[in-house]
N, C-alpha and C positions, 0 to 999 in steps of 0.2 A: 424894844429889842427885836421881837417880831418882823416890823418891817425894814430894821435893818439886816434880820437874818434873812427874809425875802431878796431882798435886794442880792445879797451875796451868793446864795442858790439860782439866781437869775443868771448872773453874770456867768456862774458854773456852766448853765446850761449851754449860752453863746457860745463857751469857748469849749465844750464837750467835742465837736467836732477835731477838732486837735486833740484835746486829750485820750480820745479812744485812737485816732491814729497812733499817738505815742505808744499807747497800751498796747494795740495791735501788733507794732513793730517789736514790741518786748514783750510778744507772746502771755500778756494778763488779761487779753479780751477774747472770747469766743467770736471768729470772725463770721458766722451765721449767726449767733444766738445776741450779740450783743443789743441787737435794735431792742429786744425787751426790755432795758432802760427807758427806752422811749414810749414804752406801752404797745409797741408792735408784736402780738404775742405768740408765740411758736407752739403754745398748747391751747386746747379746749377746754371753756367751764362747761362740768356736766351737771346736771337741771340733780334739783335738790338740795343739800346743806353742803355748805364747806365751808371749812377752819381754814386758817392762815396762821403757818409763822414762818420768820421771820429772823437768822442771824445773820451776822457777818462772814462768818469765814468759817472753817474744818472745824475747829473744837467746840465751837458754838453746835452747830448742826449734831457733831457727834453726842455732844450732852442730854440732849433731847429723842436718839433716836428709838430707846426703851421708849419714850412717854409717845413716839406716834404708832409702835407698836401696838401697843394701848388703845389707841384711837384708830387701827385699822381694824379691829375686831369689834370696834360698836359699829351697829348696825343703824343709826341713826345720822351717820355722816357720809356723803356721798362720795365726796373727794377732798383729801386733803391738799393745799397748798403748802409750798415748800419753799421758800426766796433765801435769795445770800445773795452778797455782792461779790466775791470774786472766783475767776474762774478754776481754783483746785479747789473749791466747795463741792463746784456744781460735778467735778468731777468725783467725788465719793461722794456724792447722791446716786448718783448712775448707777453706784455697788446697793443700794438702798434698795429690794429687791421688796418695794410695798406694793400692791396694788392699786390702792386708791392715794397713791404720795406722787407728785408730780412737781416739776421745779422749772420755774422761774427766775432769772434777773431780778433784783429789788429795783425798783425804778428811780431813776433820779427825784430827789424831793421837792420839787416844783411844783408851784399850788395846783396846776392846772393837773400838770402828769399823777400826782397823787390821786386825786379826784376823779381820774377817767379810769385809774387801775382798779379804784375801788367800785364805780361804777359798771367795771365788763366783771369783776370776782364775786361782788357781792356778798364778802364773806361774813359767816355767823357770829365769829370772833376772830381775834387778830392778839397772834401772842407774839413776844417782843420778847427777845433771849439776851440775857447779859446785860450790856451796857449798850444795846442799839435805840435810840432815842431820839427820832426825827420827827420836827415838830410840824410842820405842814402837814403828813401822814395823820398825827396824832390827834388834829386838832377837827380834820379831815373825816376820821372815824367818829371819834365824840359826835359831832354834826348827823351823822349817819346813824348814829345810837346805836354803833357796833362795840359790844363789851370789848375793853381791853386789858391784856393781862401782861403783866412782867415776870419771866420767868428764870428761875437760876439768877436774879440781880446781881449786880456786881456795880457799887457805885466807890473808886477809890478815894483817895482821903485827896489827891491831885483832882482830879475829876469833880470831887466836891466843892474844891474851894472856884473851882470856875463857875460850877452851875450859882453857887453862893453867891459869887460877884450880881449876878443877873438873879436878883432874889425873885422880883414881881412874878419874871417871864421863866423860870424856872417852876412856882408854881401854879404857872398857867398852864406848865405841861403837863408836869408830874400830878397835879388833882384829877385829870382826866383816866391815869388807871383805875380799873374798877377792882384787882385787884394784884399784888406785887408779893412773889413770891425772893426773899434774899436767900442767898446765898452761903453769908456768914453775918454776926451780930453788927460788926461793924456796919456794913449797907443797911441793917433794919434801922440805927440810928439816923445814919443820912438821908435816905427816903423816906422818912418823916420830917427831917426837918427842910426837905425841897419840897412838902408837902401834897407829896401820897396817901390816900384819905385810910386804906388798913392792908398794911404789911404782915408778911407772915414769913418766919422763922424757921423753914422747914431742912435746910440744910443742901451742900451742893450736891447738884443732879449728877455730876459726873464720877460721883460715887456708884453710879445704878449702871449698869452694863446690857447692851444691848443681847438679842437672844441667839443673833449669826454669831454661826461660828468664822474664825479664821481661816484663811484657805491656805492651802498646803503650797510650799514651793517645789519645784521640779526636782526630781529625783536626783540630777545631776548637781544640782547647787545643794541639795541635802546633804548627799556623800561628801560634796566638797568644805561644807562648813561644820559637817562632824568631826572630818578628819584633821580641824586645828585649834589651837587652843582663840578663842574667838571671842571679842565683846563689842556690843553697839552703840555708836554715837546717833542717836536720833532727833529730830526736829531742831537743828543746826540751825544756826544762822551765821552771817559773814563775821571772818573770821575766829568760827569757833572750829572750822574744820582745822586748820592752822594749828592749832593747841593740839588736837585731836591727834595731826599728825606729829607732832614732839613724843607724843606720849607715844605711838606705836613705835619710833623708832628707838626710845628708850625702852619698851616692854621689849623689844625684839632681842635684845642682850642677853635677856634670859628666857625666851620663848622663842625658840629661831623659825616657828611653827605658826606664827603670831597671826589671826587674820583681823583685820577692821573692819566694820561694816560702818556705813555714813547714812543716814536718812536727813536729808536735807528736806528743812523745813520748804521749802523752795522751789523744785526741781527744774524748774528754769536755766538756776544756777550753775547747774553739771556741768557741761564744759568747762566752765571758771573753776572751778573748786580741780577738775580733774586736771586743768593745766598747775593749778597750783600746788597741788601734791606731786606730781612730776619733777617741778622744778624744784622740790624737796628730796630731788631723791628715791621718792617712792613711786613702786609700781598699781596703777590704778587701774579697774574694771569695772565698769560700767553693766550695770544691770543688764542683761538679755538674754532669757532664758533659754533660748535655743544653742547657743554659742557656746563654746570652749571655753572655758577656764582657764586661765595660764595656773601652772601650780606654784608659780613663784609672786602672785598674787599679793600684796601688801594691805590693798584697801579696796573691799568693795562698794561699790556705791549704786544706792538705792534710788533711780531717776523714775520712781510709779508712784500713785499714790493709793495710798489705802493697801500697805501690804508690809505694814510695821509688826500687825499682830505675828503675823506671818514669821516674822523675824525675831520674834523674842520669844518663839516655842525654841527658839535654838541656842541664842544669848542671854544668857543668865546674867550680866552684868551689864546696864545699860547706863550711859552718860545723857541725859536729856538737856538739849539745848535753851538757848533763848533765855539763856541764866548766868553766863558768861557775861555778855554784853547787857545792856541796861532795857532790858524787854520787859522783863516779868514771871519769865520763866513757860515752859507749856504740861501739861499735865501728867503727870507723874504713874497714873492708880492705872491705866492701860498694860505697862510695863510691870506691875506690882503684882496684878492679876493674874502675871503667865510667872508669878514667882521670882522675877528679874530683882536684883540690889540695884538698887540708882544712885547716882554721881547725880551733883547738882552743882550749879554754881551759886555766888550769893544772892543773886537777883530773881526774886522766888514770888516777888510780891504778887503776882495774879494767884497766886496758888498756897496762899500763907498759910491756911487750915490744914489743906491737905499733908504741906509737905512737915505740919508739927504732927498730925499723925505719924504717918509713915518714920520719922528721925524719932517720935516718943517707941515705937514700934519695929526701930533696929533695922529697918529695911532699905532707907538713903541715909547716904553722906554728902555734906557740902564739902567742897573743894576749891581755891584760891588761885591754883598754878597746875603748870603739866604734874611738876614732880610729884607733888601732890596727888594727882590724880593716879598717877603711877603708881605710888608706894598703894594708894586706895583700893587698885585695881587686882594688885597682888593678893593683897588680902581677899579680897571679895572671889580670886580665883581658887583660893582653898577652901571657902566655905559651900556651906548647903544653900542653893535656894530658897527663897522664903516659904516658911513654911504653911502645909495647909489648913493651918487653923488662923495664919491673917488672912488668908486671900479667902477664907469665907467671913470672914468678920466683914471684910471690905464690901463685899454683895451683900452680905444681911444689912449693913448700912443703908447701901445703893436702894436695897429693894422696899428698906420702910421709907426715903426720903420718896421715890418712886409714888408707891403705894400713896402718900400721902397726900403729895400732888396732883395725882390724877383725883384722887375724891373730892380736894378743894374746887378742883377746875369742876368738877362734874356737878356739885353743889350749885354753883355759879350760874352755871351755862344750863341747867333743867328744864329751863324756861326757853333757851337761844337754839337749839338742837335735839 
């Protein structure tokens, strides 16, 4: 299986030049920074220790960013490495305001390109977040006798039965973590039996919260969203804006005062989503701080990233997308934190723990349809925000799953840094 996953990562490579034009043209590639796929690299290693990790995308990275807080303040590591593969990652890294944290492209997984990144980083360790699991890298470190760790696991019960299919070459991968931090019970089972030689049960990372605070939006959009009855639909995906819009223009019957806020998982998307709420009918604005407001405003929409916190110091009602449509759903305990009740839809599966907290804890509801979310949204507009004795249960959580993690890593790595 090895060398027919070789094979297939080759072929990736050939045709990358087309792919990143593609990307390019639909603005998913940094059109400077992208050659760091290829190992062309736009930062400096600085002499001494450094860690590596390692996720995919926004919520990956956000999970982790208490645990590099942690790891800027030992004094035993020089510089931390920072990779994701796409480009609204790299852009709330930017806000990552570390000094020894710097960010990288994760490089295409070709034996050759893995091998030369590992070769200019030389990192101490290499931690792998979620479900990223590239086996050229993997096999590449092993070789190198670079500890590896998995972090915040997440292996699904879909995900399981593929790596299963490929048993041999599954635990040629999985044997090589040194060691595998799950997320919920269910992955301690599975990465054992894809064989992981000793998993640990510490609970999800994205319980623990990082130590920046939120930034403030402009005074003018503050005034503007105090002075109407207002709830947010955040981390959307297609057509959930669509729903989003049914429900505003059925709340508006009895709030003629109504404002929507949109945070598209996406923000590429903007244009689309803002012709498409037009053609509804509804009046659309576009994020831009400097600008006027129209005050007959229907729906505003959030085209930045990293400015959600931002937004739910003021929305007490929030709909989280990517649960609508058959995704998985995106993280809930963000929104929970600043006191927000969340709407969910039924497709929750990335986040099944969390969101039996949160429903055992009175703080989300699942939703089916607009009306639905309508009659939901009424209600949630007469109550209290949640109160402050969840939203510290939820950090005293965060901070022992935290706490825990950093001592096993530190246990580990005594010897590595």
């Amino acid at each position: 299986m090895l060398v027919i996953y070789r094979i297939l990562i080759n072929i990736t490579l050939i045709l990358s030049p087309l792919i990143i034009f593609l990307r390019l043209i639909n603005k998913k590639e940094d059109i400077k920074r992208f050659k760091e796929k290829f190992c062309f690299f736009s930062e400096k290693r600085k002499r001494g220790k450094v860690i590596w990790f390692h996720g995919a995308s926004v919520g990956e990275i956000q999970s982790i960013t208490p645990l590099l807080e942690k790891f800027e303040k030992n004094s035993n590591i020089n510089q931390i490495l920072l990779t994701s593969n796409t480009l609204s990652s790299s852009k709330i890294i930017s806000k990552i305001k570390l000094k020894k944290v710097i960010h990288q492209f994760f490089p295409i997984d070709v034996n050759f390109i893995s091998n030369n990144f590992l070769e200019y980083w030389k990192p101490s360790a290499a931690f792998f977040i979620d479900s990223e699991i590239w086996p050229n890298m993997i096999l590449n470190l092993k070789k190198k006798k670079i500890p590896i760790i998995l972090i915040n696991g997440r292996i699904t019960h879909k995900s399981f039965i593929r790596w299963k299919f490929f048993k041999n070459f599954s635990k040629k991968i999985f044997y090589n973590f040194n060691l595998c931090f799950s997320s919920n019970i269910e992955t301690v089972n599975f990465l054992k039996k894809l064989g992981a030689k000793k998993v640990i049960s510490v609970g999800n990372l994205k319980f623990s919260q990082a130590e920046k605070k939120s930034e403030k939006i402009q005074e003018n959009l503050k005034k503007f969203v105090k002075s109407k009855k207002v709830w947010c639909a955040s981390s959307t995906h297609f057509n959930e804006e669509n729903l989003c819009a049914l429900v505003h223009k059925e709340l508006k019957k009895k709030y003629t005062n109504l404002l929507t806020i949109i945070i598209p998982r996406h923000i590429n998307r903007t244009p689309s989503i803002k012709e498409d709420l037009n053609r509804l009918g509804l009046k659309a604005h576009t994020h831009e701080p400097k600008s006027k407001i129209p005050d007959d405003t229907d729906i505003y929409i959030v085209n930045a990233y990293g400015k959600t916190k931002s937004f739910y110091n003021y929305c007490k009602s929030v709909f989280l997308g990517g649960s609508i449509i058959n995704h998985g759903g995106q993280n809930p305990l963000e929104a929970a934190r600043f006191g927000c009740k969340i709407l969910h839809g039924p497709n929750v599966s990335n986040f099944k723990e969390i969101y039996a907290f949160l429903n055992q804890n009175k703080i989300s509801s699942k939703i089916t349809s607009s009306k639905m979310m309508s009659k939901t949204l009424i209600k949630f507009f007469s109550k209290k925000s949640v109160s402050n004795k969840i939203k510290k249960k939820i950090n005293n959580i965060g901070q022992k799953i935290l706490n825990v993690t950093y001592k096993e890593i530190n246990l580990l790595l005594k010897n590595e840094i």
